[in-house]
C-alpha atoms as one frame of an Amber mdcrd trajectory, in Angstrom:
protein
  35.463   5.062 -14.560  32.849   2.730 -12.879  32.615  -0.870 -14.055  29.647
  -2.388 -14.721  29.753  -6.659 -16.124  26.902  -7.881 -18.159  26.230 -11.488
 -18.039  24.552 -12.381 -21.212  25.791 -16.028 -22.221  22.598 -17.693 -21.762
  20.520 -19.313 -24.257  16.896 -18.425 -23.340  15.707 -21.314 -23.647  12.771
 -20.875 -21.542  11.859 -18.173 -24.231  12.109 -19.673 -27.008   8.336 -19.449
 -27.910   9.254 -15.812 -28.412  12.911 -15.708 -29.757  14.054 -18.182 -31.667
  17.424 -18.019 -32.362  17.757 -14.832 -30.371  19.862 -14.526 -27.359  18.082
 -13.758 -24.533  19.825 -10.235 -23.584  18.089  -9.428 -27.691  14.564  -9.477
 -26.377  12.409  -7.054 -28.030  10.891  -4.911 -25.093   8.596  -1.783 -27.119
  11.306  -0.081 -29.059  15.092  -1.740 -28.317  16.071  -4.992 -26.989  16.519
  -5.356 -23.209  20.248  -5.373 -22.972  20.104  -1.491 -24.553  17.626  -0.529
 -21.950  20.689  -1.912 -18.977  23.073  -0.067 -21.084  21.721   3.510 -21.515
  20.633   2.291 -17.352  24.108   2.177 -17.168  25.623   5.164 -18.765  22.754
   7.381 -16.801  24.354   6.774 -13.508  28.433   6.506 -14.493  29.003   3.303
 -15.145  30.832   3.835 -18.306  33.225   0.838 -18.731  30.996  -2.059 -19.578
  32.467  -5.786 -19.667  30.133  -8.017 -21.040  30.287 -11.812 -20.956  28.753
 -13.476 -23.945  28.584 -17.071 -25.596  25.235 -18.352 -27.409  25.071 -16.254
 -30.672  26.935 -13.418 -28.871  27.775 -12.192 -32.069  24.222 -10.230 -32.904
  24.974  -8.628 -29.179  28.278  -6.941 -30.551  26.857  -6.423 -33.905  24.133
  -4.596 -32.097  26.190  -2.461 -29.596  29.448  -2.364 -31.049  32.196  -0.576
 -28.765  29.640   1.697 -27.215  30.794   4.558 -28.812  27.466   5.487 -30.132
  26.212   5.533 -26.526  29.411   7.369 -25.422  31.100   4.541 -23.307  33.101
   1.465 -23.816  32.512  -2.032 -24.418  34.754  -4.963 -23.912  33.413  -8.532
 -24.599  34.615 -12.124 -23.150  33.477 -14.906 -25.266  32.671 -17.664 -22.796
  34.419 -20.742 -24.139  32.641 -23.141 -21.792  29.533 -21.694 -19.931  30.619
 -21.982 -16.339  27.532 -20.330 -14.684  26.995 -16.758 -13.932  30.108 -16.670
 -10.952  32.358 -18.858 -12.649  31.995 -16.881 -16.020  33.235 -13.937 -13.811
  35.577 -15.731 -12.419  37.367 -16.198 -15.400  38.120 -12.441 -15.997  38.773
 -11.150 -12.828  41.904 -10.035 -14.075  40.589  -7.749 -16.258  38.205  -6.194
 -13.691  38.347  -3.229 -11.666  38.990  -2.913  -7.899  35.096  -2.825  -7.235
  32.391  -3.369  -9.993  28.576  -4.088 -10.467  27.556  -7.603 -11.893  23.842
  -6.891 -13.554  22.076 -10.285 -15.290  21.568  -9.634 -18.962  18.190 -11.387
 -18.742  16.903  -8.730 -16.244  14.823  -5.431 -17.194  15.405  -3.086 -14.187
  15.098   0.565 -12.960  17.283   0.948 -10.290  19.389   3.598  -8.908  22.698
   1.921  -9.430  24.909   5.332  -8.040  22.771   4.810  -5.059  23.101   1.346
  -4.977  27.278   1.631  -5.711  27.557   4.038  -2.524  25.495   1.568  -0.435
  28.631  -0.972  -1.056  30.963   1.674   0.219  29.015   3.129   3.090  28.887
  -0.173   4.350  32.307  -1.491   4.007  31.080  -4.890   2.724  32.626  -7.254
   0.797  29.811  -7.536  -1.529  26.524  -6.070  -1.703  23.145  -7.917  -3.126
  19.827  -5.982  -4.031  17.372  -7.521  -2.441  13.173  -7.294  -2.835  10.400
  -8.612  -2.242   8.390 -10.282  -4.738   5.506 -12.543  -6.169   6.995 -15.816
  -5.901   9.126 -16.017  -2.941   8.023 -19.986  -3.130  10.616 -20.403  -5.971
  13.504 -17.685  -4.935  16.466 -18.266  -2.960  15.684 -15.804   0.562  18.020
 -14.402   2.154  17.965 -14.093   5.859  19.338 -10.823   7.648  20.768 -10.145
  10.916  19.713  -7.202  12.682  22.638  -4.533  11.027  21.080  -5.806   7.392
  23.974  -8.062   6.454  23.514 -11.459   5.689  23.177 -14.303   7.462  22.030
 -17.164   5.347  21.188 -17.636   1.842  18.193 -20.085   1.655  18.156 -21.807
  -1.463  14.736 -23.181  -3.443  12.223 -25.857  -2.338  11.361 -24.278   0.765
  10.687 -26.466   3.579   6.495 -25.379   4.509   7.524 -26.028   8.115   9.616
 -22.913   8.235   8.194 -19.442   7.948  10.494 -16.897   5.780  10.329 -13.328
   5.661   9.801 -12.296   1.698  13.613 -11.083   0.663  14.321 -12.431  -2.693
  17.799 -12.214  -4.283  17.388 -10.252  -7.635  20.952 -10.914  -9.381  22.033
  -7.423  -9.059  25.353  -7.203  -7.419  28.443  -4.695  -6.220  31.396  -7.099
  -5.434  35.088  -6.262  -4.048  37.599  -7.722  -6.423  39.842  -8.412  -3.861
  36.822 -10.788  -2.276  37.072 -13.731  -5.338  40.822 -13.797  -4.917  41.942
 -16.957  -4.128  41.257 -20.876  -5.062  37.498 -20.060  -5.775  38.024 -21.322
  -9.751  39.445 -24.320  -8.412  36.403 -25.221  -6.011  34.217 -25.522  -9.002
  32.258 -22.121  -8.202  29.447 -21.935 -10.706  26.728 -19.841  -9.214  26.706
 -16.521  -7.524  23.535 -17.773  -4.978  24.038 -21.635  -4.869  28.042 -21.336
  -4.447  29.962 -18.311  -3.988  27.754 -16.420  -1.564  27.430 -19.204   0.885
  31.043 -20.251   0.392  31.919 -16.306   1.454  29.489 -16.481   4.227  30.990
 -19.491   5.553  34.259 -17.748   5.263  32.764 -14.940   7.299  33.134 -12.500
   4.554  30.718  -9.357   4.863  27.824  -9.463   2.406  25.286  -6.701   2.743
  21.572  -6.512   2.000  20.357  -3.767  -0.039  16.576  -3.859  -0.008  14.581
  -1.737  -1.906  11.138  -1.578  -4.190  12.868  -0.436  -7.413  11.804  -2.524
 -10.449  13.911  -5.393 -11.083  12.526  -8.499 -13.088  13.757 -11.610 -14.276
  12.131 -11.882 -17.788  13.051 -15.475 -18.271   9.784 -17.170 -19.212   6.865
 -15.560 -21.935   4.278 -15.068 -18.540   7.468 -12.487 -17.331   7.870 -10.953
 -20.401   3.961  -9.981 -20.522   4.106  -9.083 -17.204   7.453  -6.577 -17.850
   5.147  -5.383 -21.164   2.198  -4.728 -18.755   4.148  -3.158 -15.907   5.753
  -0.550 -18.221   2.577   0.080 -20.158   0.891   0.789 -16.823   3.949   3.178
 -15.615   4.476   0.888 -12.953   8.295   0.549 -13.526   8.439   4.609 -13.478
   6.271   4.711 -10.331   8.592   2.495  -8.554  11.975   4.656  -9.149  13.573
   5.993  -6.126  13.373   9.305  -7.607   9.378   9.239  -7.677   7.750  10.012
  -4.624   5.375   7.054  -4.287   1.993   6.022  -2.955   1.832   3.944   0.177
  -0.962   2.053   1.684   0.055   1.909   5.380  -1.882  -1.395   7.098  -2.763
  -1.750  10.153  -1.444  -6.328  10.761  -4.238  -7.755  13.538  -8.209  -6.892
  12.325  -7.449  -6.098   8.992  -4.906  -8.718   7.472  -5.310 -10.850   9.863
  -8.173 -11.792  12.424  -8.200 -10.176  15.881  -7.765 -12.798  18.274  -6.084
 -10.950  20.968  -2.689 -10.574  21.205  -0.790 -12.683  19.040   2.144 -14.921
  20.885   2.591 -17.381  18.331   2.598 -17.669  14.412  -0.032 -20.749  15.035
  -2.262 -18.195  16.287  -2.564 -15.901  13.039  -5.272 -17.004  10.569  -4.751
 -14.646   7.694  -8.280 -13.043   6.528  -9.840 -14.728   3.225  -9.324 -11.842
   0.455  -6.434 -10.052   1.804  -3.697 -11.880  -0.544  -5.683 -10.640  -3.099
  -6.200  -6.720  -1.907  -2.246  -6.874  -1.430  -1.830  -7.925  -4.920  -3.586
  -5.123  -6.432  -1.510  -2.578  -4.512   1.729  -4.733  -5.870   0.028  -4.706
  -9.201  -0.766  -0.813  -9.200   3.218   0.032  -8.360   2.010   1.233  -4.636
   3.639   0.211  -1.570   2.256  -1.977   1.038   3.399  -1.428   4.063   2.355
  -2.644   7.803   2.393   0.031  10.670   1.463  -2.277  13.900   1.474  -1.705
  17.699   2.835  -4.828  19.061   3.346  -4.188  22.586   3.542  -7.906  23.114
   7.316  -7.667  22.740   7.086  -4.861  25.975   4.721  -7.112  27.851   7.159
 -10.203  27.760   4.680 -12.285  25.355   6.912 -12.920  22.881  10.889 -12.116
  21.840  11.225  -9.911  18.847  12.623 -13.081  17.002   9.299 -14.317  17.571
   6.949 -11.702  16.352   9.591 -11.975  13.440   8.453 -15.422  12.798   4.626
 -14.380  13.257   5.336 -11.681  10.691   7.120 -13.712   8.364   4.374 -16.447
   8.522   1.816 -13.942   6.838   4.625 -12.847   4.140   4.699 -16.312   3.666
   0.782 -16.919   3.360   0.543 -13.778   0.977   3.568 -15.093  -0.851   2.313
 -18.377  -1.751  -1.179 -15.896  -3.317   1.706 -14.306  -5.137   1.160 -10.654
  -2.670   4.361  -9.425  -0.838   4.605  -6.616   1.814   7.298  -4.121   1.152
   8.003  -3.181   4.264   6.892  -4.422   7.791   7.075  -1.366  10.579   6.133
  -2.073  14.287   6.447  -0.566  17.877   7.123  -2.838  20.482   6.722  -0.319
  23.685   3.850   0.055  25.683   3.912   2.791  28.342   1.702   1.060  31.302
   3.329  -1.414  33.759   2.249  -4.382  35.333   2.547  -7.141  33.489   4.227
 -10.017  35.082   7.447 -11.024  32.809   7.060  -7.391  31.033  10.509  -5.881
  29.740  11.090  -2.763  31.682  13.357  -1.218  28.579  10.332  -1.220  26.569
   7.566   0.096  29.142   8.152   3.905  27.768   5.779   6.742  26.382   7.633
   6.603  22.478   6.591   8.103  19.457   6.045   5.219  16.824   3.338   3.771
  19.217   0.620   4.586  17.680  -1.447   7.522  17.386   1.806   8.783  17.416
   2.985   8.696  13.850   6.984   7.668  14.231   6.054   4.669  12.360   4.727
   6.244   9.271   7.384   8.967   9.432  10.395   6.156   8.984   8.741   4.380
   6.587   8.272   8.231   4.627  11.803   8.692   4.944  13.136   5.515   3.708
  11.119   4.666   0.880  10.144   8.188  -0.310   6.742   8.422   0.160   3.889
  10.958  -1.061   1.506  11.979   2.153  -0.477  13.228  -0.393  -1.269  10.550
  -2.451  -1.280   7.925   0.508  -3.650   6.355   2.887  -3.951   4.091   6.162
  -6.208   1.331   6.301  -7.297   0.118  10.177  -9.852  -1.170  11.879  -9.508
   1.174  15.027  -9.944   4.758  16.054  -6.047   4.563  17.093  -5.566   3.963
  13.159  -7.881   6.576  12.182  -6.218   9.396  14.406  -2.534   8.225  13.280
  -3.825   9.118   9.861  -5.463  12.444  10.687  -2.227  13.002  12.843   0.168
  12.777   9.571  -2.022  13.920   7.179  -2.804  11.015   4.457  -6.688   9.828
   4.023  -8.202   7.348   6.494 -10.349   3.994   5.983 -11.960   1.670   8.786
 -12.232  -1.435   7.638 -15.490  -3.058   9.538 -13.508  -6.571  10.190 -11.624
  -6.557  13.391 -12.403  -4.103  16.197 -14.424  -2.481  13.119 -14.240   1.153
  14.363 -16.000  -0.024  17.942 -13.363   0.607  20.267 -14.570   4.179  20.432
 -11.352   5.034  22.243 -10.585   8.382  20.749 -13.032  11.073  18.687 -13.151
  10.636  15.147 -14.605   9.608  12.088 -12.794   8.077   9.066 -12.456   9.541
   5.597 -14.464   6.604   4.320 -14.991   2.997   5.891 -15.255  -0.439   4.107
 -16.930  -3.414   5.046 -13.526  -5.328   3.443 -10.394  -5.247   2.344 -10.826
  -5.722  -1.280 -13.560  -3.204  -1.590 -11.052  -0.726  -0.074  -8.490  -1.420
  -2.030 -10.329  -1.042  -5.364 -11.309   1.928  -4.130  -8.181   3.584  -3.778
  -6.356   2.631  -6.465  -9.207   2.732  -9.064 -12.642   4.102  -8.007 -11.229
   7.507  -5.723  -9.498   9.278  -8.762 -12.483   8.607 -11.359 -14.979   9.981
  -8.626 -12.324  12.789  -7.778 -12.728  13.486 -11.757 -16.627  13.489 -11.850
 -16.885  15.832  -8.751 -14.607  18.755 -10.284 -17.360  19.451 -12.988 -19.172
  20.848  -9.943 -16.804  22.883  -8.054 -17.287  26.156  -9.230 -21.074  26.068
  -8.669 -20.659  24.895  -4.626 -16.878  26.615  -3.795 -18.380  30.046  -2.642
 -21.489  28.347  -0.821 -21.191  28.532   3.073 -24.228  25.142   3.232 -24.084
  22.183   0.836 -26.543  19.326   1.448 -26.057  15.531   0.350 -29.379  13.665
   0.613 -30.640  10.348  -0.525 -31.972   6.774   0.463 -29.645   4.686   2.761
 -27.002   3.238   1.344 -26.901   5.164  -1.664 -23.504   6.791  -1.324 -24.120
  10.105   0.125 -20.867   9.552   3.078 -18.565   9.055   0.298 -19.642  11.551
  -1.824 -19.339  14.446   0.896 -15.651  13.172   1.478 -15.443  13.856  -2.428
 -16.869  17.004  -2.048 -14.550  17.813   0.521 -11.306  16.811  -0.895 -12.399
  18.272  -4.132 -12.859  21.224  -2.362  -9.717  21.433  -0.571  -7.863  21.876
  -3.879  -9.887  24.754  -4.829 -10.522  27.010  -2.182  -8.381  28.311   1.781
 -11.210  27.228   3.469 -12.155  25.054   6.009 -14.258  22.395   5.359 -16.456
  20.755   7.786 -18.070  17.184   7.007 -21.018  16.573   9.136 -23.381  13.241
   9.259 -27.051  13.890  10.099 -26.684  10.487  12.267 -25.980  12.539  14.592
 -29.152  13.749  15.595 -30.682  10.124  14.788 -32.860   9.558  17.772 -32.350
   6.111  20.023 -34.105   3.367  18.832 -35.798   2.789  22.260 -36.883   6.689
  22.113 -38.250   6.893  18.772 -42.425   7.119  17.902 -43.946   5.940  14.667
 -44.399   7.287  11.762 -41.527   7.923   8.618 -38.091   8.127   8.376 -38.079
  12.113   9.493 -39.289  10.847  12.847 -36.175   8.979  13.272 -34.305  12.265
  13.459 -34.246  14.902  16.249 -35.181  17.635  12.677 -35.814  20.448  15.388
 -32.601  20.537  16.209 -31.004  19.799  12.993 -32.787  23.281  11.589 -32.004
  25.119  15.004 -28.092  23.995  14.407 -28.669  25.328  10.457 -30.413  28.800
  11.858 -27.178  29.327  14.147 -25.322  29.099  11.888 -26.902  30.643   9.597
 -27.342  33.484  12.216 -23.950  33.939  13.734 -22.235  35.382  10.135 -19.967
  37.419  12.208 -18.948  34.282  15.219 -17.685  31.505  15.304 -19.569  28.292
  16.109 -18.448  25.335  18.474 -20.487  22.449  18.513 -20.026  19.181  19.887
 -21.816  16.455  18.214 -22.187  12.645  19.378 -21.259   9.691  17.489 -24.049
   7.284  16.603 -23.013   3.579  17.215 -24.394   1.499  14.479 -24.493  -1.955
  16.256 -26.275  -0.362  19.226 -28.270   2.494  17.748 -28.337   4.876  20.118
 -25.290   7.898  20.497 -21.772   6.674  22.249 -20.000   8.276  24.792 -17.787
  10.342  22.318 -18.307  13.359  20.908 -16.501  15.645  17.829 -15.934  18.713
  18.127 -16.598  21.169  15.523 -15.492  25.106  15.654 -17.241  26.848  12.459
 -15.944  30.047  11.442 -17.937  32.443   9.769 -15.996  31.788   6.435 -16.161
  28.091   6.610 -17.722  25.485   4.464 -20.159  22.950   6.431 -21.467  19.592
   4.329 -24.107  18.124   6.140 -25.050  14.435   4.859 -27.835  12.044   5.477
 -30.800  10.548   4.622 -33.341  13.900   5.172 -30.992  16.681   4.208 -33.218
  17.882   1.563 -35.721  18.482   4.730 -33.597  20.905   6.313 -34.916  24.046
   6.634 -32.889  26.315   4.470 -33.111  30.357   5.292 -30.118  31.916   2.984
 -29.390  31.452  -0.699 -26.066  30.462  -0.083 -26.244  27.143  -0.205 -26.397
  24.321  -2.724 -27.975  20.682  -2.787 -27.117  17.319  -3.937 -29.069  14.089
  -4.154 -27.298  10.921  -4.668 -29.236   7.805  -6.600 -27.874   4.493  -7.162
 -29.239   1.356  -8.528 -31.541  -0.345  -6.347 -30.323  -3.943  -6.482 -26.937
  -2.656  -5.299 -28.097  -0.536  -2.753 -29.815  -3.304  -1.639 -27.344  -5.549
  -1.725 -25.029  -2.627   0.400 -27.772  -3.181   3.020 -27.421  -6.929   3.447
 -23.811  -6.251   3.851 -24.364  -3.627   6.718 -27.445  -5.664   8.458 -25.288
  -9.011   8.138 -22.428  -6.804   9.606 -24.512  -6.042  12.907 -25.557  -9.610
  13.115 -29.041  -9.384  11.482 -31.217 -12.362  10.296 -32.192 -12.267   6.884
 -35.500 -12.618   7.347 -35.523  -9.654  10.047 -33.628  -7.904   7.437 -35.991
  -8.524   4.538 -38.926  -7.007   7.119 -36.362  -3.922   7.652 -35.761  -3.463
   4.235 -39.946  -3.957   3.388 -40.320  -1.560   6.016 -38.475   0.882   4.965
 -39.859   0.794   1.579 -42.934   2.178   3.096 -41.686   4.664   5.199 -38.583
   6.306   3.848 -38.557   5.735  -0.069 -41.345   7.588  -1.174 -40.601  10.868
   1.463 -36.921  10.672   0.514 -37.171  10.202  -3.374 -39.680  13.131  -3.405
 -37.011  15.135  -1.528 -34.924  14.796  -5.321 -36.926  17.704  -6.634 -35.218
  20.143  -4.225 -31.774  19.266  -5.299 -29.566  21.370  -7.780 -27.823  18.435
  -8.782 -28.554  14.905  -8.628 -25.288  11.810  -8.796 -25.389   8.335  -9.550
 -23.315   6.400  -6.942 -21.603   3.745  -8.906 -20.473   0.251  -8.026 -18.265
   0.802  -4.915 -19.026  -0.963  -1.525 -19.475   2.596  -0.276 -21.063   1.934
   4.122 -22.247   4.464   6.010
């Protein structure tokens, strides 16, 4: 039999709004009180001998439970007779208690695998194990400090000095102890509280305490705010999407352009400025039960800028900064190699080709592994092609975030799933916006699945990029084909080569059809085509090309402002033409013009301008479409 002690002496007195008269542990969460929920928690993973320590109005607790019979385990209580604290109470009965046991807080709602959890404690041959998470309010938590096998170094207790950066590891009162470890004149040393005195007396005894860190949902529900947040978190499945049994969604980050700004390489924690708006991207994802987890090249450690205890500090400087917007990371991942030498101090060890460097994807495959992750449902968020190809490279969807490098580098060939002008706008979108658009697009798969040409058309900045990525993904789930996405700004001419006249001028159209007709033409060949990439700043083609290979069975999208112009020679295609409301597709092209450094009065004239010479062509070009979409409110770029 496994032991499991429930501390549930306390009075609740920060409750009290809610439960008068009730002991804490008697809550009423939905259905049952939260000490039945860490019960039935219990008897799901063997933990079938239950001790549990009661004093203020314990008796509705064993009126309520009884001898756990009816949940088909036992009970044994321990009437506190003075309240000692939560070690002391413990303390008192360690007589009665079994070699090794679990100590779980009776004023905590939690969904944790305690098997895994108990084998953790014997794996690592420690004297006693703590769970250990990040969370919202680090600023008011004890933090624990590791050393680099994950045991314990220091327990630092609440007010926090600000001159000190911490890395977010919060104690969450859920403990696997060695009986054997309180033996001795602990009672006699006035132990009262598992974080504020036993744990730091052990430590300073040298006794082995081990850090179990995990995402599982653990909550202290001590206050009403908690309580409505526990209420909201379970109504929202968040608590299920958080079990280590549940494959979950991550949001790997890329740390310098899209946290934080890109200054360089960062030496120092002085030197990183957090970006306005992230703390509160990082909360949704915490809010939405997702992971959010950094996946950063820092070969600063391999050029001798800085010691790995230092980019520790840098890193724990913006958990700190999110932590006081009440954001945590779950997980920070980074590479500290680079493969080229020549730097003067540079650590030979670390100048090697590896494979969490990315593009390489050894990063995102740890983090899979140790925090059970769904590719499928997961995406990467960077502001470089480097991040773009990682993501193509392990098979989860891509955004480029225009802060930072903002896709400019140009170092490899490719184009992101969909790109974002900020963090919050890309955050909404995944964890709110993608699945309803996902939802609207399915009512038109079975008219474009069989179609070898779909066209997305429409005024700039209406949506039409995003919507072919819809179309595409939709697609993917319904049909063995490939799918090729293709933007028309490909064959935009250079600004310094274009002539007057409308917005089909701007684009090379002879070429666009002659591209359609071979395809069109070659049923029975492939086609390999390499198309350039327009740079938006400069507006003219860079250096880098994508290379497309179309085989005769394929599906090509082609997107832009005059694909209903095309010249279309088969029945086998189908068209699309994508509206939105004017003031926020205006308000889209501010954002993009103010992105490549545009005066708003020049912008006004571009936007005046182009209300002459592209709105009327291009809204006439609606008639030719089979079906026409309304781009909603998204901050939807290119």
């Amino acid at each position: 039999m496994k032991q499991a002690i429930l501390l549930a002496g306390g009075k609740g007195t920060r409750l009290n709004t809610l439960s008068i008269d009730t002991p804490k542990p008697m809550v009423q969460i939905f259905d049952r009180p939260l000490i039945q929920y860490q019960v039935e928690l219990c008897k799901k993973f063997g933990f079938d001998d239950i001790h549990i320590l009661i004093h203020y109005r314990g008796n509705v607790i064993r009126e309520y439970l009884g001898d756990g019979r009816k949940f088909d385990l036992k009970i044994t209580y321990h009437k506190e007779r003075t309240l000692r604290g939560t070690a002391g109470a413990v303390l008192e009965i360690l007589d009665k208690l079994s070699d090794v046991f679990l100590v779980i807080y009776a004023d905590t709602f939690l969904n944790v695998n305690l098997e895994k959890f108990y084998l953790s404690h014997q794996t690592n041959k420690s004297d006693a194990t703590l769970f250990i998470h990040p969370n919202n309010h680090p600023y008011d938590s004890d933090l624990i400090e590791l050393d680099e096998d994950g045991y314990i170094k220091h327990i630092h207790q609440y007010p926090h000095t600000s001159e000190i950066w911490m890395q977010n590891l919060v104690n969450a009162a859920l403990y696997v102890i060695n009986k054997k470890t309180l033996i001795g004149d602990y009672s006699l040393l006035k132990i009262n509280d598992f974080a504020k005195d036993l744990f730091p007396k052990l430590l300073d005894e040298k006794k082995k305490l081990f850090a179990y860190i995990s995402s599982e949902y653990i909550k202290d529900i001590g206050t009403p705010d908690r309580l409505n947040d526990l209420l909201l978190d379970i109504k929202s499945n968040k608590v299920d999407k958080l079990s280590s049994s549940i494959k979950k969604q991550a949001i790997f980050l890329d740390r310098d352009g899209v946290l934080n700004s890109e200054v360089g390489h960062i030496k120092r924690p002085k030197e990183l400025k957090m970006i306005e708006g992230v703390a509160e991207g990082i909360k949704k994802i915490n809010d939405n039960g997702s992971l959010a987890v950094i996946v950063t090249n820092q070969p600063v450690v391999a050029r001798g800028d800085c010691s790995e205890i230092e980019l520790k500090n840098i890193n724990n400087k913006l958990e700190t900064l999110l932590g006081r917007d009440s954001a945590y990371l779950d997980a920070i991942y980074y590479c500290p190699h680079h493969p080229e030498s020549g730097h003067k101090g540079e650590i030979s060890a670390l100048k090697i080709k590896c494979n969490c460097r990315k593009p390489n994807t050894g990063l995102l495959s740890q983090a899979t592994k140790n925090m059970n992750i769904s590719l499928s449902n997961s995406w990467l968020i960077g502001d470089t092609t480097t991040d773009i190809l990682t993501a193509q490279k392990f098979g989860i969807k891509s955004i480029l975030l225009r802060t930072g490098f903002a896709g400019q580098d140009y170092k490899y060939s490719v184009v992101p799933d969909y790109t974002f002008f900020d963090f919050n706008s890309a955050i909404d979108w995944i964890v709110k916006e993608h699945r309803q658009t996902i939802n609207i697009m399915e009512k038109y798969i079975e008219n474009i699945v069989d179609k070898k040409l779909l066209f997305i058309g429409g005024l700039a900045r209406s949506g039409k990029t995003t919507w072919a990525q819809i179309i595409k993904e939709a697609l993917k789930v319904n049909t063995t084909k490939n799918i090729h996405k293709i933007n028309l700004d490909s064959w935009l001419i250079p600004k310094n080569e274009r002539t007057k006249g409308n917005v089909l001028k701007r684009y090379d159209m002879k070429r666009i059809n002659a591209f359609i007709k071979t395809i069109n033409q070659k049923q029975k060949d492939k086609v390999v085509v390499n198309l350039p990439i327009y740079d938006r700043i400069k507006r003219n083609h860079s250096s880098k090309t994508i290379k497309y290979i179309i085989e005769p069975r394929d599906i090509v999208i082609l997107e832009g402002v005059p694909a209903l112009y095309i010249e279309i020679n088969t029945s086998d295609d189908f068209s699309f033409y994508v509206e939105c409301n004017e003031t926020l597709r205006k308000t889209r092209m501010q954002v993009d013009y103010r992105w490549r450094k545009t005066e708003v009065e020049s912008f006004n004239n571009i936007y005046n301008s182009r209300e002459i010479d592209e709105s009327p062509i291009i809204k006439k070009s609606k008639l030719r479409a089979d079906a026409i979409i309304t781009s909603k409110n998204y901050n939807e770029t290119l």
